[in-house]
N, C-alpha and C positions, 0 to 999 in steps of 0.2 A: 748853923745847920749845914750851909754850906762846908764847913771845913771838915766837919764829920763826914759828908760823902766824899772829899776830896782823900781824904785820911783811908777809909772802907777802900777806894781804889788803890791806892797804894800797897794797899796789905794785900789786894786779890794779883794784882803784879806780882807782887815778890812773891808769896805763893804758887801762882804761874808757872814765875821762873825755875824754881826754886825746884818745882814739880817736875821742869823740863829737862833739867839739869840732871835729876835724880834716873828718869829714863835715860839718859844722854850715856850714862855711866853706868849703868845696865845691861845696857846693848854694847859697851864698850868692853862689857867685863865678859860676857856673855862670847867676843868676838875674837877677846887675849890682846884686845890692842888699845893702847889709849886712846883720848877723844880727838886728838886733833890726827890721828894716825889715820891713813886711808887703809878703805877696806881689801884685806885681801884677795887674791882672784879666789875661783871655788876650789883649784888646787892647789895644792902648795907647793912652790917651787922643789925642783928637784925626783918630785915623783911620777911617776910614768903615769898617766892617762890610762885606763882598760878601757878597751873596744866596748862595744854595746853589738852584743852576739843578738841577732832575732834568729830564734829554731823551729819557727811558725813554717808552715808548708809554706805561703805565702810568699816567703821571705826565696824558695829556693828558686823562683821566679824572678827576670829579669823585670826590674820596673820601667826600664824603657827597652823597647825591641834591638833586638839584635840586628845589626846591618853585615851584609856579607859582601866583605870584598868585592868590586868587582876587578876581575881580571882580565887585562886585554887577550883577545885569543888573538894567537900566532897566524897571519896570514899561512893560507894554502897555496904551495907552490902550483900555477899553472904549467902544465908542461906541453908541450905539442903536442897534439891529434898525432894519434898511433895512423901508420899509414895503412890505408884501407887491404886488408889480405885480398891474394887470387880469390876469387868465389870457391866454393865447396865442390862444387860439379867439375871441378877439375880442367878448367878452360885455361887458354891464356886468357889476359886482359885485351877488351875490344878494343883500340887505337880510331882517332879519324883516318887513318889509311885503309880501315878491312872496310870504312861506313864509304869510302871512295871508291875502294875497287867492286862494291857492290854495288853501287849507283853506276858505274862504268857498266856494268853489262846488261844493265835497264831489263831488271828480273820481271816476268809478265806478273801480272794478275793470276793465282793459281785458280779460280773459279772461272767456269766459263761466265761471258757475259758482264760480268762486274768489271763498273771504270774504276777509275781511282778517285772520283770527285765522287763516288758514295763508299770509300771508307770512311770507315770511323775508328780513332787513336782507341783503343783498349790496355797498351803495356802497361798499364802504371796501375788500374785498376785493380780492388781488393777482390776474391772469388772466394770462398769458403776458410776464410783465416789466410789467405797468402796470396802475393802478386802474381795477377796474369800472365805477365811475360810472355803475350803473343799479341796477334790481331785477328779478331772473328770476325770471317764474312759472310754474313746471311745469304741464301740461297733457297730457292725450293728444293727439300727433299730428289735426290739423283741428278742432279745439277753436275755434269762433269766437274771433277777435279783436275788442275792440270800443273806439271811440273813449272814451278819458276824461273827455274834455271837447268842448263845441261848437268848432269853425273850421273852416279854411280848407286843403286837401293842398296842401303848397308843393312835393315832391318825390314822384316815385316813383322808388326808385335800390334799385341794384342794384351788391354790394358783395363782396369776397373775404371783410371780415370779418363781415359784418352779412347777407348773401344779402338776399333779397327784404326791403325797408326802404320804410317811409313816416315821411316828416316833412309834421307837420300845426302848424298855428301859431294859435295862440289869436283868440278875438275883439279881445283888448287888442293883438295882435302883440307882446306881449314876451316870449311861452314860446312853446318849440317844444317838441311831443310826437313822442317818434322809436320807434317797433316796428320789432322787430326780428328777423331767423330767418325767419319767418314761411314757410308752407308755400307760400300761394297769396295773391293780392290778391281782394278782390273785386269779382265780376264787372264792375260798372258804375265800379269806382273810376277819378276819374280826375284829373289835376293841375289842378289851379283849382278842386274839387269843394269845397263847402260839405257838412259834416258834422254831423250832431247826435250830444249824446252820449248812447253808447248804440248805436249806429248800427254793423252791423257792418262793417267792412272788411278784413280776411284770416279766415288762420286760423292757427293756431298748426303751427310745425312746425322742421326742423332746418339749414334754410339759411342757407350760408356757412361759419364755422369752428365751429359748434354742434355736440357730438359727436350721431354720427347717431343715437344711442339713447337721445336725454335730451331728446325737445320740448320747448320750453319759450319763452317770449315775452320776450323780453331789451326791457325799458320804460326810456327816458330822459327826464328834461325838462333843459330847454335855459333857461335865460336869456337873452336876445337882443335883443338892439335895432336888429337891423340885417336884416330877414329874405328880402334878396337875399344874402345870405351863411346858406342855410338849412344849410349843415354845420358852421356854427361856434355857436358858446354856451358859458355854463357852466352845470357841471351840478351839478343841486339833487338831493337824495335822495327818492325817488319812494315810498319807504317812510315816511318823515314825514309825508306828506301824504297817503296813503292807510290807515294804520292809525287 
């Protein structure tokens, strides 16, 4: 009994084999190559590869983002500050020498009554879009006005923003002194008038664009060198030299 089933295995083995062998040579034939020959690559030597075209919209999309150069930008040449031009108004330029020989002739207070330890600096201050470039000294309403310095009235003018205005120009003619608002001129003023200082000539009040409830004597100096152009100069700070 034994040898019988030992005999049945035998036969299911070579069978097996027999069976394995026959695929073996199948796939070999199937392949164009014999059994013991390795399998070819998927192409065959010598022939070119075709690309694999995708025509899908998908495909005309990059599948990873595009990066963009960066490129260093060119530094920007610095160049020196352009030197500051004359002013417009047609002046020279103010020097510490014109702010000395102004202090040298110790210009009064043009208000009657006002000391110097109740000014208050206004040049630098903003007034309707543009700098002040003067100094206002409050006063009551007809408060003499009075000259700063000795010269000569180049203008009596009359103005939307300045109302009743004098421009007087120094002994040296290179500053002009300009009041300004003013209520009234005085009596006898008149254009060509030799002034000393000290000397009244208006009075203090709210004419032009002054609010009408704030008298006050709107003072400028002018830097000038040209004093048939008495509405043009630059302007010096009239609180440096009078404090």
């Amino acid at each position: 009994m034994g040898a019988m089933k030992r005999g049945a295995g035998r036969e299911h083995l070579a069978l097996f084999q027999w069976r394995r062998a026959c695929f073996t040579a199948f796939v070999a034939a199937l392949l164009g190559c014999a059994e013991d020959e390795p399998v070819p690559d998927a192409q065959p030597p010598g022939r070119a590869e075709l690309p694999i075209v995708d025509m899908s919209p998908s495909a005309q999309r990059p599948l990873l983002p595009v990066e963009t150069p960066v490129v260093a930008a060119e530094p920007v040449p610095v160049s020196a500050p352009a030197p500051r031009p004359a002013p417009a108004r047609g002046a020279a330029v103010v020097t510490d020498g014109d702010l000395a020989a102004l202090r040298a002739r110790r210009l009064v207070i043009p208000v009657a009554g006002v000391r110097a330890a109740n000014l208050v600096g206004s040049f630098n201050d903003a007034r309707g879009g543009r700098v002040h470039e003067a100094l206002d000294i409050a006063a009551p309403r007809g408060t003499p006005v009075i000259a700063a310095d000795e010269g000569t009235v180049l203008k009596l003018f009359t103005s939307r923003a300045g109302g009743l205005t004098i421009y007087v120009a120094d002994r040296s003619r290179k500053f002009i002194y300009y009041y300004a608002h003013l209520d009234a001129y005085a009596p006898t003023l008149r254009e060509g008038q030799a002034v000393a200082k000290g000397e009244q000539i208006g009075t203090v009040g709210t004419s032009g664009n002054a609010p009408p409830n704030t008298p006050h004597l709107h003072f400028a100096i002018l830097r000038n060198d040209d004093m048939e152009k008495w509405w043009t100069g630059t302007p010096l700070d009239p609180y440096i030299i009078l404090r």
